[in-house]
N, C-alpha and C positions, 0 to 999 in steps of 0.2 A: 747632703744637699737638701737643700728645702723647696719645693713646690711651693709654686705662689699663682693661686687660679688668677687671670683678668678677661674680661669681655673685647675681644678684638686685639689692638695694637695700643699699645702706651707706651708716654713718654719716660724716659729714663727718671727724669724729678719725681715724676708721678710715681713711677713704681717703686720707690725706695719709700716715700711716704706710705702706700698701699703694703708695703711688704711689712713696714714696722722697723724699719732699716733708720730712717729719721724722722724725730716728731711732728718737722714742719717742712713745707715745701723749700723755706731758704737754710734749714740744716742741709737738705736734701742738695740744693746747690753746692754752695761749702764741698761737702764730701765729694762731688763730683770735680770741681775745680781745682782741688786739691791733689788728685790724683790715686784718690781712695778707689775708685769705680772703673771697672774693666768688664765689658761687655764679650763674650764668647773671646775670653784669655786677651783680650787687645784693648790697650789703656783709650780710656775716652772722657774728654774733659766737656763736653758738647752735651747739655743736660736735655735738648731737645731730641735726643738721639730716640727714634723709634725702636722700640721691643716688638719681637712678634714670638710666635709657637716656637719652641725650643728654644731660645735663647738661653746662656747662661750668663749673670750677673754675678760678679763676683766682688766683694766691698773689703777692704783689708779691716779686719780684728771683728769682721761679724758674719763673714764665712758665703757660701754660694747658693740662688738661688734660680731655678727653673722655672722660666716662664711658660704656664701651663694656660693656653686660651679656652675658654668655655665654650664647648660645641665647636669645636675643628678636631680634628686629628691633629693627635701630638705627635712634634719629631720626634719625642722621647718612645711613645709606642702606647699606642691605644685610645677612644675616647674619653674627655676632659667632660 
């Protein structure tokens, strides 16, 4: 699983762009409409969907990522 720091809360489009998940914000749609993108194991087609600390993202054929906020306490366990 891959660690992916952000500042606060972001959008699921957002964060797949930021992760390096998709080159552009309307790859990053595509993949979420499609049924690629599952937010802590639960399919979500809603690209507006808010990320927060510990979430995990999971994308099919480019594997799972932790969303790790800068300066909170992580769900995962310790400061970010």
């Amino acid at each position: 699983m891959r660690w992916v720091t952000v500042r606060g809360s972001i959008r699921l489009d957002r964060f797949l762009k930021w992760a390096g998940v998709a080159s552009t914000g309307g790859q990053g749609k595509v993949m979420i409409r499609s049924g690629m993108v599952r937010v802590n194991g639960v399919p979500v087609v809603n690209r507006g969907k808010s990320l927060g600390d510990g979430d995990v993202v999971s994308v099919e054929g480019f594997g799972d990522y932790l969303v790790a906020c800068a300066g909170e306490e992580s769900a995962a366990g310790g400061r970010q």
